[in-house]
C-alpha positions, -999 to +999 in steps of 0.1 A: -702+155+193-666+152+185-644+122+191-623+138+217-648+152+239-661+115+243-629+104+250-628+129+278-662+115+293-646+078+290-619+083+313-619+053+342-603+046+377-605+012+380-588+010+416-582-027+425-576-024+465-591-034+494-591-051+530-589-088+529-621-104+551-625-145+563-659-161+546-692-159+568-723-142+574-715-099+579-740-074+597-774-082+616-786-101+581-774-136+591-811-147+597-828-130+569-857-151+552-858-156+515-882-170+490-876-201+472-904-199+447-888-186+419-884-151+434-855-127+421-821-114+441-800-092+431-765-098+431-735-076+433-704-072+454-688-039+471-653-029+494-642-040+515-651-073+496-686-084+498-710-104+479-743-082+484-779-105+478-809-074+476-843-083+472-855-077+436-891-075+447-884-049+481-855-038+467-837-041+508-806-057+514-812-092+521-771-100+539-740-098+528-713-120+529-679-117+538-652-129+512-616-141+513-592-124+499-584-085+482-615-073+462-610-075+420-627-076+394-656-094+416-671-111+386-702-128+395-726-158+380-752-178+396-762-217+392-791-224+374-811-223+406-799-192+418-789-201+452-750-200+444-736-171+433-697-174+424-673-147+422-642-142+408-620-121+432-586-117+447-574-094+420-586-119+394-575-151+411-593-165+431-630-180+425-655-185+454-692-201+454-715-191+483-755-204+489-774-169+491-798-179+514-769-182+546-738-177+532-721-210+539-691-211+511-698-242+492-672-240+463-630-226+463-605-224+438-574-209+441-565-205+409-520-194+417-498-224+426-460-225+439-442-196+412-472-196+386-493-168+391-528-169+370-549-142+364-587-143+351-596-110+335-637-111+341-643-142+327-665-166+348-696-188+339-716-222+342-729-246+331-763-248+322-763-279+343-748-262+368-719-291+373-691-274+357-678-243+366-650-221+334-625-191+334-601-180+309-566-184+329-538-164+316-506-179+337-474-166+341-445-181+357-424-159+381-387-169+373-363-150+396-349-128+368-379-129+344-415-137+340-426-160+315-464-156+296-479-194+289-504-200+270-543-185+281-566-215+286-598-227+297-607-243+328-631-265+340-640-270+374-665-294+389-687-274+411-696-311+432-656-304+444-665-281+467-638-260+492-602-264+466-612-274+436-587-279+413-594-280+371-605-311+355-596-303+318-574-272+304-578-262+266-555-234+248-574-205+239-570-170+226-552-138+242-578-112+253-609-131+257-629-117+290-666-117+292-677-159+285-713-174+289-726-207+282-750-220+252-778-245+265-763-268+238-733-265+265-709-245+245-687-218+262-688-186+244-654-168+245-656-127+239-622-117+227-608-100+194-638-125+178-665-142+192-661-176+195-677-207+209-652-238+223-670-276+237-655-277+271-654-315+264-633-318+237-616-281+227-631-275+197-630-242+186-654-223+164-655-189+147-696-173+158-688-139+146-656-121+131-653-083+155-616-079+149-608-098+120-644-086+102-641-082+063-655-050+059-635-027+035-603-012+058-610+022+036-643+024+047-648+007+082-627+006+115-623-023+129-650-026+157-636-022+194-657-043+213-666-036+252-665-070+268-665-062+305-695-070+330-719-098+321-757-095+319-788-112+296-798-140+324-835-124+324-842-131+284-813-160+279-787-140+261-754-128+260-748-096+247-716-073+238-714-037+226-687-025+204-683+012+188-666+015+153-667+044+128-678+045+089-652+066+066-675+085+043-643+104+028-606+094+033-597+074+065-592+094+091-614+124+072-635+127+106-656+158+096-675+135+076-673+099+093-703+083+110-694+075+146-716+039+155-728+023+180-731-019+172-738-048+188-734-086+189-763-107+206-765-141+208-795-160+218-784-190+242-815-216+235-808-214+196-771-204+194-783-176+169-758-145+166-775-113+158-749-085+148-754-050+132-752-011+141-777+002+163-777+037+169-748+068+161-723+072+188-734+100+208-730+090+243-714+062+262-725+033+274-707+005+288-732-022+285-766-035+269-798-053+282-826-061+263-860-053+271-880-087+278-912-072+264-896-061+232-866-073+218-863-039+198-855-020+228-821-023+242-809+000+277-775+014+281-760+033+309-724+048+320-733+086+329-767+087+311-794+057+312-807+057+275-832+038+255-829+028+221-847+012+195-823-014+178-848-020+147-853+018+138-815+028+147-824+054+171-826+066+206-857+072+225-849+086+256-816+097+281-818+101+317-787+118+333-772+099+360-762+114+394-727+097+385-707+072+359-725+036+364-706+006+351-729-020+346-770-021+343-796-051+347-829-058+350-853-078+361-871-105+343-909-090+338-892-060+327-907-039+354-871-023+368-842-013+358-811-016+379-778+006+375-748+000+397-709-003+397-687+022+405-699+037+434-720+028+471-753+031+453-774+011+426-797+033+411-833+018+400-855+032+376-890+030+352-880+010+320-911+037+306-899+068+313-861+060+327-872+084+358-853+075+388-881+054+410-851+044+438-822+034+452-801+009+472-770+017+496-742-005+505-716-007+528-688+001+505-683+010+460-685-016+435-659-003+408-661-031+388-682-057+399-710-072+383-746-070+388-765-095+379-800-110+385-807-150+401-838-169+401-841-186+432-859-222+426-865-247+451 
């Protein structure tokens, strides 16, 4: 398939609108029972602005809560016990924690003060301890006649804070840098032009893997472009970033014959150990990775085909056209379902065996770019 056709299939409207909402309890779900012994809950958010919590084992709607604010980007990460899932919202500024099981908002940060606005382009995670909370800011100051771009940073919030928090520590960090996670060792990993870790103690800095500063031969490699948007590995303890890039077999820019390739990065968050290579030619698109939890070989994809692909063997075993373009895709932790959502009103679920569609789960409004993402809910 040539370049520009995939182009074509690539194209995105990423409409940030919505109504604004107060926090509470929405629908007839307020009462809803839930499972405390390490059961699994989906977690995803929808227009007008809702944090959705769907049981992973029924897949039904569990409640929905109501959010403050004008939907975007609706990042979301959950607490090591699953019961609070933050989310990033208010067009990027805003960050609000809410206990799944009823609800209640139990953590605030509004992250604009006074003339300095501060946006937070996906970025959200926690601690493995679950007391600190981090986002990349990127601040500007509104002047009346100009606007003025600081320096990005990380911040650290104590989740203990509660309803407006304000940061505890701020440490410079690189432009670009949107999809973060956190090492057990207690590292935040930063997915910009490189990936990098930095100690949310002390701003230390370190290089895990070169992406846009690689030292691959310019005549014979692009430069990867890597696609750092929704965050998902929390059922095998990873984080995990695609990137495309192409191999010149002639002269730069001879595309007849240059291999088009899909790669990826994947860190392991116990050890700290960055795995990075090309896994299968670029034929389709995909938007982002999880790894099978039976087999670490087999990685799923999906954007308007779900696909299967053996990372080892550099090749795809099986495509599964979608009824629509899907951002983001999870699954759960026995590896028994596969869940495909953003974009639209539905999440589509399906056999990790055969990819066959097996069923699927309406909301109340389309997820365009919020996260899906799977918590654990511990006692």
């Amino acid at each position: 398939m040539r370049l520009n056709n995939l182009t074509k299939r690539a194209g995105l409207a990423l409409t940030l609108a919505g109504s604004a909402l107060l926090a509470g309890c929405a629908g007839g779900l307020k009462t809803a029972s839930m499972d405390a012994h390490g059961h699994e809950y989906i977690l995803t958010s929808s227009r007008p602005n809702q944090l959705h919590v769907i049981d992973a084992e029924t897949d039904q709607l569990v409640r929905s809560c109501d959010i403050p604010g004008i939907f975007g980007s609706n990042s979301i990460v959950s607490s090591p016990d699953g019961r609070i899932a933050y989310v990033l919202t208010n067009k990027w500024e805003d960050v609000y924690g809410f206990d799944i099981t009823n609800c209640e908002m139990r953590f605030s940060a509004k992250q604009s003060y006074k003339n300095v606005q501060i946006k937070s382009i996906i970025s959200l995670a926690v601690s493995p301890d679950g007391k600190e909370l981090y986002t990349v800011q990127n601040p500007v100051v509104k002047h009346r006649d100009r606007f003025e771009v600081q320096q990005p940073r990380l911040a650290v919030f104590e989740t203990a804070d509660g309803l407006n928090a304000k940061p505890k520590r701020f440490f410079p960090v690189d432009r670009r840098i949107t999809k973060i996670g956190t090492l057990d060792s207690g590292g935040v990993i930063l997915g910009g032009a490189d990936l990098k870790t930095i100690d949310p103690q002390t701003g230390e800095v370190k290089l895990l893997k070169a992406l846009q500063n690689w030292q691959r031969p310019a005549d014979q490699w692009v430069p990867p472009d890597a696609f750092a948007m929704q965050a998902q590995g929390e059922h095998v303890g990873e984080y995990i970033l695609p990137y495309f890039t192409i191999k010149w077999n002639g002269e730069p820019g001879d595309m007849e014959q240059a291999e088009f390739w899909w790669g990826m990065n994947r860190i392991d968050l116990a050890s700290g150990e960055i795995e990075s290579q090309e896994i299968v030619p670029f034929e389709f698109i995909f938007f982002n990775l999880v790894t099978d939890p039976n087999d670490r070989d087999i990685v799923y994809g999906a954007f308007n085909n779900l696909s299967k692909h053996n990372v080892k063997e550099r090749r795809t075993l099986a495509t599964e056209d979608l009824a629509h373009t899907y951002y983001t895709i999870n699954m759960t932790r026995d590896g028994g379902k596969i869940y495909v959502g953003g974009t639209s009103s539905d999440i589509s679920i399906h056999d990790p065996k055969t990819l066959n569609k097996i069923g699927s789960i309406q909301l109340p409004g389309d997820m365009s770019t919020a996260d899906l993402r799977i918590a654990k809910l511990i006692e």
